[in-house]
Each structure stands twice: as structure tokens, then as C-alpha cells.
C-alpha positions in Angstrom: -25.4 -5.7 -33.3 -26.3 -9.0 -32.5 -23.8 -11.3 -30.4 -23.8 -15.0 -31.2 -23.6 -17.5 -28.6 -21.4 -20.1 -28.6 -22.6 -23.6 -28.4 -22.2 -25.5 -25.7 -23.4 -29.1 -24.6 -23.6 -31.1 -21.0 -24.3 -34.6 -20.3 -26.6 -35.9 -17.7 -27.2 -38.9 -16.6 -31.1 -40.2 -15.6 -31.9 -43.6 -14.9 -33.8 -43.6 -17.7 -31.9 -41.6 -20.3 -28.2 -39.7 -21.1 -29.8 -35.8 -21.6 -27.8 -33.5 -23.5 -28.4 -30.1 -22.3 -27.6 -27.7 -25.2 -27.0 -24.2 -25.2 -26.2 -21.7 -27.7 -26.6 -21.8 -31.4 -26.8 -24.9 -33.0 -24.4 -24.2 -36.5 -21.6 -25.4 -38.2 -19.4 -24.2 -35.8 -21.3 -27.2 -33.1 -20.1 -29.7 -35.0 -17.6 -31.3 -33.6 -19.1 -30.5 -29.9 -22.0 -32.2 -30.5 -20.7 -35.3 -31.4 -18.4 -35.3 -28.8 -21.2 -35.2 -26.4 -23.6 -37.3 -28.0 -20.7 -39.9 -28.1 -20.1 -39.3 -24.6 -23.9 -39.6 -23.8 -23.9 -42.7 -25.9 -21.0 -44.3 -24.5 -22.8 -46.2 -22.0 -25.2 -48.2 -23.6 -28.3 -46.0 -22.8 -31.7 -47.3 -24.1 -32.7 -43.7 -24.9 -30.7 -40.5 -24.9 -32.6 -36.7 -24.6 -32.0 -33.5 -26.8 -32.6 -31.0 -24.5 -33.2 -27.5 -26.8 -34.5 -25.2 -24.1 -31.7 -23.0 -24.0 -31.1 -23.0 -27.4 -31.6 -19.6 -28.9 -30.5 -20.5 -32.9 -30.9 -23.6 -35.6 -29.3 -23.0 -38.8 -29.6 -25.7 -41.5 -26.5 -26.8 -41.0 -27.4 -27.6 -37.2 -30.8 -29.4 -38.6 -28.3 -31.4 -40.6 -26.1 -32.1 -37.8 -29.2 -33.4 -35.9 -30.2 -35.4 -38.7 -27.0 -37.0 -38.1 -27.1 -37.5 -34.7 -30.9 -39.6 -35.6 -28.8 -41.5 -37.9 -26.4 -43.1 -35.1 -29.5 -43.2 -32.6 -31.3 -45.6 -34.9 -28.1 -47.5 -36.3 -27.1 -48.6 -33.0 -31.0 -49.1 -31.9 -30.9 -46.1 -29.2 -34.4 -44.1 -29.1 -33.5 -40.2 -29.4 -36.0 -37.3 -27.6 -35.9 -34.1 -27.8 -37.8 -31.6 -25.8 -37.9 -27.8 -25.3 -38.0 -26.9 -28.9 -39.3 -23.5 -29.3 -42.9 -23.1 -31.4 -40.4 -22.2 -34.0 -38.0 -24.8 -33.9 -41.1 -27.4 -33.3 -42.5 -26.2 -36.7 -39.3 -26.4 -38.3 -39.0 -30.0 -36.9 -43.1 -30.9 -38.4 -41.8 -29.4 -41.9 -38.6 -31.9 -42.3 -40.4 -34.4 -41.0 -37.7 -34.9 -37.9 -41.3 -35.0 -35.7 -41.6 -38.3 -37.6 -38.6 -40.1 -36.5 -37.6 -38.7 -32.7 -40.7 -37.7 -30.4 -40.9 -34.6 -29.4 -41.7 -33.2 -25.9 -42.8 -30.1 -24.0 -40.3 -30.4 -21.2 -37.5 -32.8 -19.8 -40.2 -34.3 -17.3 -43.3 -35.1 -19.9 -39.9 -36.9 -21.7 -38.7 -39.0 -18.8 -42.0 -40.1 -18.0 -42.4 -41.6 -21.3 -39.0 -43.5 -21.5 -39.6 -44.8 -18.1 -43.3 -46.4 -19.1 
């Protein structure tokens, strides 16, 4: 039997960025956490703010959705949104809706940082 994990999310604060760390399974059920924390990431005016996926272990539709949303309030208050340590998986799923088009996508927190801060 396979055990879910629950979603979790944690805000850190770079010079350069607000990273979300996430963790978990990103579903319906992260709804409400996630925009907690992206509003708590957001609160402070950042120029950029950092998905971090690289301990997440599940994406259902529903979380592609909620990410979706999460790029709409990015670009509506003019706030660049990264993500970085998508799976191969998850980094294909991201070419195919065309999310790669709109947020840039990096291998690792560092490669992501470096690029906000150029």
C-alpha cells in the first residue's frame, strides 16, 4: 500500500528571492497551504520568489492547476516566479503545458539564485 505524504511548505528568505521549500504531494488537499505560503513569501515585496520541488514526490492536475494559479498572482503583481528541482518527470510535464514558457525553470536552488541576482 502506498502512503501519501502530506504537503507541506516553508518560507525562506534570500536576498535575492522568498523560496518556498515544498514537500509532499502537491493535490487538492495543498490548496489552501500553498497560498498561505506563497502569500507569506509574497508579503514582502520580493522582486522574485522560488518554487522549490525537490522534495516533492507527487503532482496531480489539480496541483498543476494550483500552480498555474500561483503564476497568475506572480505576474499580476509583476513578481518573477522560479522553480527548480523538478524531477525529469515533473520537468516534462511542465514542457507539455507550456508552464516552461512562463516561469524558468532550474536544476537546483543555486543555478536559480544566481540568475535572479545577475
Amino acid at each position: 500500500m502506498t502512503r501519501t505524504r502530506a504537503f507541506e511548505a516553508e518560507i525562506r528568505y534570500q536576498p535575492a528571492a522568498s523560496v518556498i521549500d515544498l514537500h509532499g504531494e502537491i493535490n487538492g488537499n495543498a490548496d489552501e497551504q500553498l497560498n498561505l505560503a506563497y502569500a507569506e513569501a509574497a508579503a514582502g515585496g520580493p522582486s522574485a520568489i522560488l518554487l522549490n520541488f525537490q522534495d516533492v514526490s507527487y503532482i496531480n492536475s489539480t496541483g498543476i492547476a494550483l500552480i498555474v494559479g500561483l503564476l497568475a498572482q506572480a505576474r499580476k503583481s509583476g513578481t518573477t516566479l522560479l522553480t527548480c528541482g523538478l524531477s525529469d518527470h515533473y520537468l516534462e510535464i511542465f514542457e507539455i503545458t507550456r508552464l516552461v514558457d512562463f516561469m524558468k525553470v532550474f536544476p537546483d536552488e543555486r543555478s536559480a539564485i544566481a540568475e535572479i541576482e545577475h
